[in-house]
SETORKOL-734401 format. One record per residue (C-alpha): x, y, z; residue number from 1. Coordinates in Angstrom, 1 decimal, always signed. Each point is the difference from the previous one (the first is absolute). Layout:
SITE;X;Y;Z;NUM
...
***
This chain:
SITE;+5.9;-2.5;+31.9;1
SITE;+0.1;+1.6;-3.9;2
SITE;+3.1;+0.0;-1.6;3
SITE;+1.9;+2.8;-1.6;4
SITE;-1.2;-1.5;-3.3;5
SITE;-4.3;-0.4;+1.1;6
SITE;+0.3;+3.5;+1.3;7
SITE;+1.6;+1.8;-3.0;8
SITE;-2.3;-2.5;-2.3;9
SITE;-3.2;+1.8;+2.2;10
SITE;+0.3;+3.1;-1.1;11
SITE;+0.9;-1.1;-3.8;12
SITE;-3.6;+0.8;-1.2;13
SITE;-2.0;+1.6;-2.6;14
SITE;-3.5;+1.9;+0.8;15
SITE;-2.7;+2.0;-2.1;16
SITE;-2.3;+1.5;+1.8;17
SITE;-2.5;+1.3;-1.8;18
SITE;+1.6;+0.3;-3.4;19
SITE;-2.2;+1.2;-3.1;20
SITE;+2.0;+0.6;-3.5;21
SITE;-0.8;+1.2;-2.8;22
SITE;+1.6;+0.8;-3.0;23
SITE;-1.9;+3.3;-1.9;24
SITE;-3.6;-1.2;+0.1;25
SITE;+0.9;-3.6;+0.4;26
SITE;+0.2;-1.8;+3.2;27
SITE;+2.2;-2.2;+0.3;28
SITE;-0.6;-1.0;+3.6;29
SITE;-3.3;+0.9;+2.4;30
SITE;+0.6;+0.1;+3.4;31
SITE;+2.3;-2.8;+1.6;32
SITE;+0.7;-1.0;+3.0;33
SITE;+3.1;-2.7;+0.0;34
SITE;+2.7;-0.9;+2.4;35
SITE;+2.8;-2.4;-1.0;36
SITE;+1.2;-2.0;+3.0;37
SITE;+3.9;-0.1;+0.4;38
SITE;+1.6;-3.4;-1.0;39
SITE;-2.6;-1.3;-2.3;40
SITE;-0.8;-0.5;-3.6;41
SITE;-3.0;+1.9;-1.2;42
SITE;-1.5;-0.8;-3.3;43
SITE;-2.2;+3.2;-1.7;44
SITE;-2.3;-1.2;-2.6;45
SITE;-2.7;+0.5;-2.1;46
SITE;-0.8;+0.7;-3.7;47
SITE;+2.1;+2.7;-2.1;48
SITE;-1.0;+3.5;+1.2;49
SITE;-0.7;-0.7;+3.6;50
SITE;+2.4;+2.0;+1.5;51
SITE;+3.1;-2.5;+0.7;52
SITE;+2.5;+0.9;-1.7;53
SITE;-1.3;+3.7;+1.4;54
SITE;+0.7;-1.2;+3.4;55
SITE;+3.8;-0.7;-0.6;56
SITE;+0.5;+3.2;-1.4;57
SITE;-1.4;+1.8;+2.6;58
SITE;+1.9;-1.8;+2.6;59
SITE;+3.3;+1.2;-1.9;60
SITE;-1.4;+3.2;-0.4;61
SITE;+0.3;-0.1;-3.6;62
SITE;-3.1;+1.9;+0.2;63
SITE;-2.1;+2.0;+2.8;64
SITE;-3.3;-1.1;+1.8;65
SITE;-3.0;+2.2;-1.3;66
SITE;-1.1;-0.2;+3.6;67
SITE;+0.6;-2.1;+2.8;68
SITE;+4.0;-0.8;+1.3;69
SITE;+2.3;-3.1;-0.8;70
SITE;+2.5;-0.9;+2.8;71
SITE;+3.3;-2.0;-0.2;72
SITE;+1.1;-1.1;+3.7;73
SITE;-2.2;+2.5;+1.2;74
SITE;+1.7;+2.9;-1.7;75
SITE;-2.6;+1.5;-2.4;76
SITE;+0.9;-0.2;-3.8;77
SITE;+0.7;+3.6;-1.3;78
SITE;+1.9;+1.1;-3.6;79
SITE;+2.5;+1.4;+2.7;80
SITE;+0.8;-3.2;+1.4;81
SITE;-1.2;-2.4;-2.8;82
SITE;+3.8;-0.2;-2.0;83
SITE;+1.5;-0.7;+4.0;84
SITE;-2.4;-2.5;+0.9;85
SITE;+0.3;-1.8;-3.8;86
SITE;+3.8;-1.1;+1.2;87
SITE;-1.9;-2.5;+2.6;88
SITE;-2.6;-1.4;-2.7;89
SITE;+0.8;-2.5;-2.7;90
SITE;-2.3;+0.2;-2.9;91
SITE;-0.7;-2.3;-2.8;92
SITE;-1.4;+0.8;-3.5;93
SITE;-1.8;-2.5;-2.0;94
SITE;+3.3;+0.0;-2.5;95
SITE;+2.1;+0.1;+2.2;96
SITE;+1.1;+3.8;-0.9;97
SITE;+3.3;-0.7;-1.0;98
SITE;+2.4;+2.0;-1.9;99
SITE;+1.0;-1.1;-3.3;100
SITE;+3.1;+1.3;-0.5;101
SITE;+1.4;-1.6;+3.4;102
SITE;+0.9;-3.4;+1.2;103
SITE;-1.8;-2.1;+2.4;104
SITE;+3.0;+0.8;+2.6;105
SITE;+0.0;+4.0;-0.8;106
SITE;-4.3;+0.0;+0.1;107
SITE;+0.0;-1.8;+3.5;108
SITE;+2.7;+2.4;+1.4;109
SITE;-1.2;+3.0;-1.8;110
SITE;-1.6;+2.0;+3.1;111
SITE;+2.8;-1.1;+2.5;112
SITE;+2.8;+1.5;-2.0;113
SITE;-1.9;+2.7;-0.4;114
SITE;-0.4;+0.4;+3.8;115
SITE;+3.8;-0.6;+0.0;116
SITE;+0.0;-3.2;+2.3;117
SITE;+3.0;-1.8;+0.0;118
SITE;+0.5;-2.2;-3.1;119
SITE;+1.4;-3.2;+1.8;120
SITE;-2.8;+0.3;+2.0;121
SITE;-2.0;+0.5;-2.9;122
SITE;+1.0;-3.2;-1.8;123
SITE;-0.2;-2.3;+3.2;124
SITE;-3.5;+1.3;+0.1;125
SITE;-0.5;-1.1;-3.7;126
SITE;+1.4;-3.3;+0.8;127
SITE;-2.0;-0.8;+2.8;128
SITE;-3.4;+1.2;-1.9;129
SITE;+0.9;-2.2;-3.3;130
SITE;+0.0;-2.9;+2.1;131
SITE;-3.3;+1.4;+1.7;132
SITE;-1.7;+0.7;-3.3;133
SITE;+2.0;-3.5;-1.9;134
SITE;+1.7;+2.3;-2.6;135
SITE;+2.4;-1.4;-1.4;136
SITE;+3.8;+1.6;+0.5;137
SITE;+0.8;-0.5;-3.8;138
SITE;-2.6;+2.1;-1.1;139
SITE;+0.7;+3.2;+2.4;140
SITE;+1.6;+1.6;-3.2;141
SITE;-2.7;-0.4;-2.5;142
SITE;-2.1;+2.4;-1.2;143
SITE;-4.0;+0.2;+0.4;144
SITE;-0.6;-1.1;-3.5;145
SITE;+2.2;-3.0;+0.4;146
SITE;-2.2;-0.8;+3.3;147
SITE;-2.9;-2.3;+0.1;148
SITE;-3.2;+1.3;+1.2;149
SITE;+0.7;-1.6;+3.4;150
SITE;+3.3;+0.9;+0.3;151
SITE;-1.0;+3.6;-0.4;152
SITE;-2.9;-0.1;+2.6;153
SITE;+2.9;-1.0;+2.3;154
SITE;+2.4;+2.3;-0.8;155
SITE;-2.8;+2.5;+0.8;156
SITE;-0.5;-1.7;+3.5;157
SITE;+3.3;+0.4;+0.6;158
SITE;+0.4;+3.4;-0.3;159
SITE;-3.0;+0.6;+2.0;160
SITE;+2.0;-2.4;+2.7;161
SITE;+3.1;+2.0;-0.4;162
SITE;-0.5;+2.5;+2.9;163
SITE;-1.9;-2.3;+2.5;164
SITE;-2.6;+1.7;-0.2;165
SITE;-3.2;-0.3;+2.8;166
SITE;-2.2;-0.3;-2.7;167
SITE;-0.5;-1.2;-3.3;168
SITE;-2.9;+0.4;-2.2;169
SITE;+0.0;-1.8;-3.6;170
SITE;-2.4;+1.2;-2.4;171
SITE;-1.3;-3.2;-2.1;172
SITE;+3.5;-2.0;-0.4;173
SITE;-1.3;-2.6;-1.7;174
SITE;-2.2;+0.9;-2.4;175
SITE;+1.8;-0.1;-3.0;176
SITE;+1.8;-3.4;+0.7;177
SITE;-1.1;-3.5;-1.4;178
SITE;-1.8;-2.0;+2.3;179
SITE;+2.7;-2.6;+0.9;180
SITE;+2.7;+2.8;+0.1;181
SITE;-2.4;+2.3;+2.5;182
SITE;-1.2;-3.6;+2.1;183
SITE;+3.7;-0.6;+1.0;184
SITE;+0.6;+4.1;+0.7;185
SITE;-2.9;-0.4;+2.1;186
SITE;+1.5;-2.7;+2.1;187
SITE;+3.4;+2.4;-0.1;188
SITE;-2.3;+3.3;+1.1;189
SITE;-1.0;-2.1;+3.1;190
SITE;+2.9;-1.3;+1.4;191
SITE;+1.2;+3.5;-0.5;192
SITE;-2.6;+1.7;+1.7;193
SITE;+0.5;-2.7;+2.6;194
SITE;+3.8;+0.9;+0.5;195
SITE;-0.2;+3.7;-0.8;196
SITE;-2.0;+0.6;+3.2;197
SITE;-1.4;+3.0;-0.9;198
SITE;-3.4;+1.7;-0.9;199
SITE;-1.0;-0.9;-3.7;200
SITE;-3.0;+1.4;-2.1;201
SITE;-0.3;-1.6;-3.2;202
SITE;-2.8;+0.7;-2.9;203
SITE;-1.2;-2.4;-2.3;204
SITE;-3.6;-1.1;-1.6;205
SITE;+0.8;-4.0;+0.6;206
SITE;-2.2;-1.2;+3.2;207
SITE;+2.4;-3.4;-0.1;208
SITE;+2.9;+2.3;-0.2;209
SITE;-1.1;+1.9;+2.8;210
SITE;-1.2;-2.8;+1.9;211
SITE;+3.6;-1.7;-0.3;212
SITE;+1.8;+2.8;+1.1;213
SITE;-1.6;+2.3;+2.2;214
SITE;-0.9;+0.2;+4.0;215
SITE;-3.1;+2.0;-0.8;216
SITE;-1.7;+1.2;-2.7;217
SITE;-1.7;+3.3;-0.9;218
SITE;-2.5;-0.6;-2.8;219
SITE;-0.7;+3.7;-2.0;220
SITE;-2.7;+1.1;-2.5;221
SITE;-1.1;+3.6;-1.2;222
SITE;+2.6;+1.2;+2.4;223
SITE;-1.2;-0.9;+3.1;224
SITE;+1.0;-3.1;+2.3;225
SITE;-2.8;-2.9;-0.7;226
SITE;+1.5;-2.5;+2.9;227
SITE;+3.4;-0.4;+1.8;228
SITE;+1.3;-3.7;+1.7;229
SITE;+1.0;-3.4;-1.2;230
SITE;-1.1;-1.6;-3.3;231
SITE;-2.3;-2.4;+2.2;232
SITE;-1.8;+3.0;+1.3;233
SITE;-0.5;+1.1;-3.6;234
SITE;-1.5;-3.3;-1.3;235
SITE;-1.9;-1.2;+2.9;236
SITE;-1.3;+3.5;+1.5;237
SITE;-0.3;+2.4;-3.0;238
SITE;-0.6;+3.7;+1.2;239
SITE;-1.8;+1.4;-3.4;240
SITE;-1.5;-1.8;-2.6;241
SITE;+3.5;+1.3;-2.2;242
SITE;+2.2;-2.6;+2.6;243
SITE;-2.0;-3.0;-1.2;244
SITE;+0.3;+1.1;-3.7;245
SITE;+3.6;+0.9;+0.1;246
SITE;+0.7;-3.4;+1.7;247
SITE;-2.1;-2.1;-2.7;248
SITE;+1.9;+2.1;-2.9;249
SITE;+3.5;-1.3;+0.9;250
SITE;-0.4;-3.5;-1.4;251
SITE;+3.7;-0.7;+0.3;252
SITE;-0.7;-0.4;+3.7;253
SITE;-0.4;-3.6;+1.4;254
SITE;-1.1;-0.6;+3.5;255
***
């Protein structure tokens, strides 16, 4: 029999159906067609311009479907609803988007204060996510610029965490980091994903990224979806010419 948990994570899912965008005469996205399952990782990715980071924003309603619907938990995304339905969706910038002028502690707890939730509740929260994320207590008080790259990425996280949100999407992490500071995130991301239990979209361009962390992955170009599934399917059973490039392009990948 599904538990409380399988049935509320059921309905934790994000649909386009039939999206196009465009921005003036540019389109940013033709028409797609893309369901992400409840309780998995999915990986977009694809060269710059193909309508990823697009895709996030359009979930948050950030911005408005040319044509075509999104729909959060069935509930279609509208600029009426949009702010509401941001409350139950983390989201991660590629700098982690944090405020300069406010500690690691205040940036985390920014948006629950602001909500007025209790502050002891509040701070056990924190607690619990800095062990999560591996932050280090000591450095709670310091400011952005007296964070390392890593240590701001997962202050970042952790404010995305800070309302339990049923989904979280993470728009290129990574991608600024030093490769032996973003492998050992990597291995964090996934053990997090693991625990958090939740839906997760992340964007990035790195196939072995992806590969590491995602249950499926949706492989973009020109706006439009090229191939969907595992990074097996991608190697060994190429939909498009495109798939069999992009995969021999990403040298950093071993098999």
């Amino acid at each position: 029999m599904p538990t409380e948990e399988s049935l509320h994570l059921a309905g934790a899912q994000v649909e386009l159906r039939g999206v196009r965008k465009s921005f003036g005469s540019t389109a940013a996205l033709g028409k797609v067609d893309l369901r992400i399952a409840a309780g998995e990782t999915t990986v977009l990715i694809g060269p710059s311009g193909c309508g990823k980071s697009t895709i996030l924003r359009l979930i948050l309603g950030l911005v408005a479907p040319s044509e075509g619907e999104v729909r959060f938990r069935e509930e279609r995304v509208t600029p009426r609803n949009a702010p509401e339905l941001r409350r139950r969706i983390g989201y991660v910038v590629q700098d982690g988007g944090l405020f300069p002028h406010l500690t690691a502690r205040d940036n985390v707890l920014l948006l629950g204060r602001q909500l007025r939730n209790p502050e002891p509740d509040l701070l056990a929260r924190l607690e619990d996510l800095a062990a999560l994320t591996r932050f280090p207590q000591n450095a709670l008080s310091r400011y952005p610029a007296e964070l390392s790259g890593g240590q701001c990425q997962r202050v970042g996280l952790m404010r995305a965490l800070l309302l339990d949100p049923e989904l979280l999407l993470l728009d290129e992490p990574l991608a600024a980091l030093d490769p032996m500071v973003r492998s050992r995130l990597q291995e964090d991301l996934r053990q997090i994903f693991r625990r958090f239990s939740r839906t997760v979209v992340l964007v990035t361009h790195d196939l072995a990224e992806a590969s590491f962390l995602a249950d499926r992955i949706v492989l973009l170009n020109e706006g439009k979806v090229v191939q969907e599934g595992s990074i097996l399917d991608l190697r060994d059973r190429p939909a498009a010419p495109f798939v069999a490039e992009f995969v021999r392009s990403q040298r950093s990948l071993s098999w």
